[in-house]
C-alpha positions as CSV (number, residue, x, y, z in Angstrom):
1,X,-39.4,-36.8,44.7
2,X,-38.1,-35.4,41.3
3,X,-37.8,-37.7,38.6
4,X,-34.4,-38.1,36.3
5,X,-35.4,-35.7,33.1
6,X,-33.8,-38.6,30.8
7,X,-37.0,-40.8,28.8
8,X,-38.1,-43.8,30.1
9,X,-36.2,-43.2,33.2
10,X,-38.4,-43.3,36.6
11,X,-35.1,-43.0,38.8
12,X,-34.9,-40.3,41.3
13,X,-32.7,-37.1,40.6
14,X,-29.3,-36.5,41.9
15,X,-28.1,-33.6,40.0
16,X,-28.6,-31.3,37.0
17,X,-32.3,-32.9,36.6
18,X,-30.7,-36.6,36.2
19,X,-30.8,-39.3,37.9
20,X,-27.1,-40.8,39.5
21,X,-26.5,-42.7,36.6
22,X,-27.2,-40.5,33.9
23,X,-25.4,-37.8,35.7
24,X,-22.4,-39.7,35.8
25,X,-22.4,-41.1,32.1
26,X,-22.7,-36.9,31.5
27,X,-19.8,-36.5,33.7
28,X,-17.4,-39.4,32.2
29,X,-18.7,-38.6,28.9
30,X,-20.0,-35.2,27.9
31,X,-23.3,-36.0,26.6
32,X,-26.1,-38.5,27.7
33,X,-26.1,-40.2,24.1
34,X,-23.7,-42.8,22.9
35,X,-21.4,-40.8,20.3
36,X,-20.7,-42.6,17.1
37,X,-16.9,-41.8,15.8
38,X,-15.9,-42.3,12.3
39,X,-13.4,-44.5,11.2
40,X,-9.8,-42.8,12.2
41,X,-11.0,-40.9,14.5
42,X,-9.7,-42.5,17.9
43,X,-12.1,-44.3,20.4
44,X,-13.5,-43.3,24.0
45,X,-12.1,-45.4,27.1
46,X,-14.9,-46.9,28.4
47,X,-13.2,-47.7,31.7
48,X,-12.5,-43.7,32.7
49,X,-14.7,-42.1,29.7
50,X,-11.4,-40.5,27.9
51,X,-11.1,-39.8,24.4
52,X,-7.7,-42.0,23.1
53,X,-6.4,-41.9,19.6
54,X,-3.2,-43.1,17.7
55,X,-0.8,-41.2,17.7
56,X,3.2,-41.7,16.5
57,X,2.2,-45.8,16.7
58,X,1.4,-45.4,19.3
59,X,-2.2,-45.5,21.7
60,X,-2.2,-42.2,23.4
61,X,-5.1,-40.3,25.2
62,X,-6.6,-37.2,22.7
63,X,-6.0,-34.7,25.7
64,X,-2.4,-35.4,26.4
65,X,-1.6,-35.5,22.5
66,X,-3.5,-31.6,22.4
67,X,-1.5,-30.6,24.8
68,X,1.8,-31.5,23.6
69,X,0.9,-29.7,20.5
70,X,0.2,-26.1,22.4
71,X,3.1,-27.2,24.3
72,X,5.0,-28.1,21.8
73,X,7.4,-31.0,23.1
74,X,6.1,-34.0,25.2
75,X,4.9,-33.4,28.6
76,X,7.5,-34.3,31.4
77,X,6.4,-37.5,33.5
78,X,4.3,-36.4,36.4
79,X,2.7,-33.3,34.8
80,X,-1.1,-34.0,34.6
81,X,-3.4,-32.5,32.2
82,X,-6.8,-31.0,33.8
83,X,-10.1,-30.2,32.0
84,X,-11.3,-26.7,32.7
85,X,-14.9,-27.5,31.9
86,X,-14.7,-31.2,33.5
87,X,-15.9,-32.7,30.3
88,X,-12.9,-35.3,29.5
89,X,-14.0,-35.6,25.3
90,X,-13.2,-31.6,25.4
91,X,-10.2,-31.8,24.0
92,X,-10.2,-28.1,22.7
93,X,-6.3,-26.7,23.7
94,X,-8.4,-23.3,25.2
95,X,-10.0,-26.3,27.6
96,X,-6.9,-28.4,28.9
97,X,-4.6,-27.0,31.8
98,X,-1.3,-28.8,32.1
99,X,-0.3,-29.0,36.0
100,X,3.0,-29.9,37.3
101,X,1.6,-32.5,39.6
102,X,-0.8,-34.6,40.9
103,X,-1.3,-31.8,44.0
104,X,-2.0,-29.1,42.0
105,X,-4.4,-30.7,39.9
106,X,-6.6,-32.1,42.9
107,X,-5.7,-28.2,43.8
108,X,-7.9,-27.1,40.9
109,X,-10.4,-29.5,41.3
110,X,-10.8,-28.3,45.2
111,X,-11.0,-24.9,44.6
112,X,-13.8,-25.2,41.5
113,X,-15.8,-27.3,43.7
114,X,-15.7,-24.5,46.3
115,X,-16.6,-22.0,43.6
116,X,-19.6,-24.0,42.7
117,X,-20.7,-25.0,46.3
118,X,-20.2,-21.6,47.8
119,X,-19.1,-18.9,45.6
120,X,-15.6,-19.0,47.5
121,X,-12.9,-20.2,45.6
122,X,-10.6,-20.3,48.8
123,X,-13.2,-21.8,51.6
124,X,-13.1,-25.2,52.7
125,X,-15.7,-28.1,54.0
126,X,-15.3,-29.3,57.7
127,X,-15.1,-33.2,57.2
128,X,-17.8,-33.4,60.0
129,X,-20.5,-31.1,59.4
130,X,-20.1,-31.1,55.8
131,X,-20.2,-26.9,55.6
132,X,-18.2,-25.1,53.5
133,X,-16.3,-21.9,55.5
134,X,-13.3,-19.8,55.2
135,X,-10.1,-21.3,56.5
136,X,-9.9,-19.2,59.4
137,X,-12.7,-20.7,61.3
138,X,-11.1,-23.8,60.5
139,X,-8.3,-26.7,61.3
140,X,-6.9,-28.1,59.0
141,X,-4.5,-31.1,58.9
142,X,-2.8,-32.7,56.2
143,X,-5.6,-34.9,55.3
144,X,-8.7,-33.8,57.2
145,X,-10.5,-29.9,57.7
146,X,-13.1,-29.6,60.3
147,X,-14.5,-26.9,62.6
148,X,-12.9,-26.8,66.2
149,X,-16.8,-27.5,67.3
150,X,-17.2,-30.4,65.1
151,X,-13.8,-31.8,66.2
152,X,-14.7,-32.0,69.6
153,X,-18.3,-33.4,69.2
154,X,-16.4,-36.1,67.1
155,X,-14.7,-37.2,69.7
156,X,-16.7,-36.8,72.3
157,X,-19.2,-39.0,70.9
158,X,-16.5,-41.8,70.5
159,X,-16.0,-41.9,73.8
160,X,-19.0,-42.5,74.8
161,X,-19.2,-45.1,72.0
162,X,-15.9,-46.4,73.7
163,X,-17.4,-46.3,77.0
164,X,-20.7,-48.1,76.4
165,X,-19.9,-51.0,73.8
């Protein structure tokens, strides 16, 4: 058992050497140490980790505010900004991606975690058997993917479950 890389911490590692808390402060915040802000400066969400700021009187996240500015108007309602890098106090214009919906930014999010599972950007992971595979030797439904295979073990098992209560 691998222990979180973090000092003083005896908890058991999850991912990237850290243990499941520390990994997801990282991932909420960018860093594993409590950033200090000066005055002026805007403050971090501690509810969802964001970066907000004011902005035209008003309290607006940093992201959104960046993105308007490569944009250069406001951002329709319903368009959703997305953090290449997946650190949300990135706030760098080269960083943010502004999608049309919430669809295509769970899109993005699929497809990267793909990338980094499997190398695949396109491949899918069966609901069942928890592999990733290209969407050929697949099913998929509108809110499930699984293997043919797996299906049918699925529900074969829960019949027998049905059958003997």
């Amino acid at each position: 058992m691998e222990k979180c890389s973090v000092d003083g911490c005896c908890s058991e590692v999850l991912a990237r050497s850290l243990c499941n808390a520390h990994y997801k402060k990282f991932r909420r915040t960018g860093a594993l140490k409590t950033v200090i802000r000066t005055r002026g400066e805007g403050s971090i969400n501690p509810a969802n980790g964001r970066h907000y700021m004011t902005h035209d009187g008003k309290m607006r996240f940093t992201h959104v505010v960046m993105a308007e500015k490569a944009l250069g108007r406001h951002l329709p309602k319903g368009v959703q900004v997305h953090h290449v890098d997946e650190n949300r106090l990135n706030n760098d214009p080269n960083n943010l991606v502004i999608c049309p919906d919430q669809a295509y930014h769970a899109l993005l999010h699929q497809r990267a975690d793909a990338l980094d599972a499997c190398g695949h950007t396109h491949w899918r992971k069966c609901k069942y058997c928890k592999q990733w595979d290209d969407p050929k030797n697949l099913r998929i439904y509108v809110s499930s993917v699984c293997h043919f295979r797996c299906e049918q073990e699925y529900r074969r098992q829960r019949k027998i479950e049905k059958a003997n209560p």
